[in-house]
C-alpha positions as CSV (number, residue, x, y, z in Angstrom):
1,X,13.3,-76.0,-19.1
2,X,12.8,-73.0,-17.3
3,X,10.5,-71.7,-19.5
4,X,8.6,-75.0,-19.5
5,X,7.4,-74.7,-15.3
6,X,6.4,-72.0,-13.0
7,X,8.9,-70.1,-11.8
8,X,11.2,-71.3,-9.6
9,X,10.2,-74.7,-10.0
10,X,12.7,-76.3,-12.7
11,X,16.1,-76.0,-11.2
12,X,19.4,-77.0,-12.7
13,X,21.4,-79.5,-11.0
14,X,25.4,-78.0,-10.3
15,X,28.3,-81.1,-11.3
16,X,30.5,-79.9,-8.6
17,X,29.5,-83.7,-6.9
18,X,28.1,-85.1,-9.4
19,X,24.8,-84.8,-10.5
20,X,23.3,-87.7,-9.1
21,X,21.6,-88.9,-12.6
22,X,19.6,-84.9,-12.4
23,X,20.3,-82.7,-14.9
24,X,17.0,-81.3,-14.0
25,X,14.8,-81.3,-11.4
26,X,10.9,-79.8,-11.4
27,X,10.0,-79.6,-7.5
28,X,5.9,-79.8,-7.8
29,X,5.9,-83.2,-9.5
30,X,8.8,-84.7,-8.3
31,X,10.2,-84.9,-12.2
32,X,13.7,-85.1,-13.2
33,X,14.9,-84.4,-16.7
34,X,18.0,-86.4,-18.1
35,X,19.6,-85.4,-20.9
36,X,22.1,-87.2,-23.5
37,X,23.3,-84.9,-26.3
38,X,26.4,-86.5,-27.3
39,X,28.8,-83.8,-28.7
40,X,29.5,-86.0,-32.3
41,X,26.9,-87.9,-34.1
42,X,29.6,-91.1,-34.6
43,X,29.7,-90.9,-30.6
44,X,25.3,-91.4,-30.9
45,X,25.6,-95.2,-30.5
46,X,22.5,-97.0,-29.3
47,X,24.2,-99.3,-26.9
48,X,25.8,-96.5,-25.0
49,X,22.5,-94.7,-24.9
50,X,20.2,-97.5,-23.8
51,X,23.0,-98.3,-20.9
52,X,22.9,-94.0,-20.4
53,X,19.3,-94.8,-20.0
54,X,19.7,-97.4,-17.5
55,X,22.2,-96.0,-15.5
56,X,20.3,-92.1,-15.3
57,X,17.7,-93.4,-14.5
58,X,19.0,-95.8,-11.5
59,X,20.9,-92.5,-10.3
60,X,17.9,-90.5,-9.9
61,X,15.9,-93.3,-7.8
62,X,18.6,-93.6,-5.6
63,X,19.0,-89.3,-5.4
64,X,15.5,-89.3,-4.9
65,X,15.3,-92.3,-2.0
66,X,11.9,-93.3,-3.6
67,X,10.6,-89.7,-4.5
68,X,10.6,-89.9,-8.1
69,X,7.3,-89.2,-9.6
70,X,8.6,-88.7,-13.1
71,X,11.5,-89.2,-15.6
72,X,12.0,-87.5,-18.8
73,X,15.1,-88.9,-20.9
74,X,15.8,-85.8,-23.3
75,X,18.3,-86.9,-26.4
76,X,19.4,-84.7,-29.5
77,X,19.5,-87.6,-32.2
78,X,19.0,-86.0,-35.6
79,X,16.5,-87.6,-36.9
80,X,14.6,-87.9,-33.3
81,X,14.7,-91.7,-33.1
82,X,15.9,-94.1,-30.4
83,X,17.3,-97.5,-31.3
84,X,16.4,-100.9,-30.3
85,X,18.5,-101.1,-27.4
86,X,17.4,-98.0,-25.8
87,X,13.7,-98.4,-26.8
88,X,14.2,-101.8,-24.8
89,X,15.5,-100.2,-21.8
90,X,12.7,-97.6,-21.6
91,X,10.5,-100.1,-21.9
92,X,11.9,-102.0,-19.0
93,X,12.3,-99.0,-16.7
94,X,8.5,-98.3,-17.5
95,X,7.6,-102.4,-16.1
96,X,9.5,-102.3,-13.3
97,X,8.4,-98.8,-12.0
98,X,4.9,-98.3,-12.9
99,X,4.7,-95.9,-10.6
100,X,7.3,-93.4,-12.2
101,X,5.9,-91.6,-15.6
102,X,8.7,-92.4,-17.9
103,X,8.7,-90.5,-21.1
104,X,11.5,-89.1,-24.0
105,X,11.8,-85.9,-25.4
106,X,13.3,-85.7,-28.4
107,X,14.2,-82.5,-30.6
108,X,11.4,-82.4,-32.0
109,X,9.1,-83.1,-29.1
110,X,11.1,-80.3,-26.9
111,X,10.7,-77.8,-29.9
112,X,6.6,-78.9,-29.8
113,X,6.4,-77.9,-26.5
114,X,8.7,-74.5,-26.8
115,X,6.0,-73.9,-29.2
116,X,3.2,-73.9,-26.7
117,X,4.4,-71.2,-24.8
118,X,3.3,-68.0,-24.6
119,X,4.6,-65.2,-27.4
120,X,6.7,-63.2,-24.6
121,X,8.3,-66.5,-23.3
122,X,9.4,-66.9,-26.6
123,X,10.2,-63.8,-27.3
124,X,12.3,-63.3,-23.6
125,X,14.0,-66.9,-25.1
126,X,14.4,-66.3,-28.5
127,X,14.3,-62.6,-28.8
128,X,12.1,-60.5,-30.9
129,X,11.2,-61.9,-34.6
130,X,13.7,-59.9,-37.8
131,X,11.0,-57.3,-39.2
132,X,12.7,-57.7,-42.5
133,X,12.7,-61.8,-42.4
134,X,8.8,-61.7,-41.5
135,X,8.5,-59.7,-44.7
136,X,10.4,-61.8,-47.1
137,X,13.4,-59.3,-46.9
């Protein structure tokens, strides 16, 4: 997420207290990145995601006291898809607080926007392309 905002503007929330429903926070707009990437995919149950959902997101308004400009839920399901339940609860959050930009991020949407950057922020992230696997090698 670094790579995604100025410099100095994401910053990483420490555990030590608790994160306070921040695993990110981006300064300038007020935006906090959650992020569910449960470790096994049997453990990727919609129920406990829309309630992850829920729950984040009521953690970061109360962090905030009011301040919270925007929400980004960030999940790592496999085939980048969000069930019912959670789909719901997004769509909830986004009635109740049409004042907060409320948007997901899923694998595929965070690799879309790694791909916008710039060929040395990728390169500083990824390191430098294999000569012999850019020539079939």
């Amino acid at each position: 997420m670094h790579a995604l905002h100025p410099i100095g503007d994401f910053q990483p929330i420490r555990k030590t207290q608790g994160d306070g429903g921040l695993d990110g926070f981006v300064i300038s707009s007020q935006q906090v990145y959650a992020v569910y990437a449960p470790a096994r995919r049997e453990e990727d149950r919609d129920a406990e995601t829309a309630a992850k959902i829920r729950s984040d997101f009521a953690k970061a308004c109360s962090t905030l006291r009011g301040q919270l400009k925007a929400w980004v839920f960030v999940h790592n399901h496999p085939e980048g898809k969000l069930g019912q339940l959670s789909t719901t609860a997004i769509s909830d959050l986004r009635s109740k607080n049409p004042s907060v930009e409320i948007t997901v991020l899923s694998i595929d949407g965070l690799w879309e926007k790694l791909k916008a950057l710039s060929d040395e922020s990728l390169k500083s992230l990824f390191g430098e392309k294999d000569a012999g696997a850019t020539q079939g090698l």
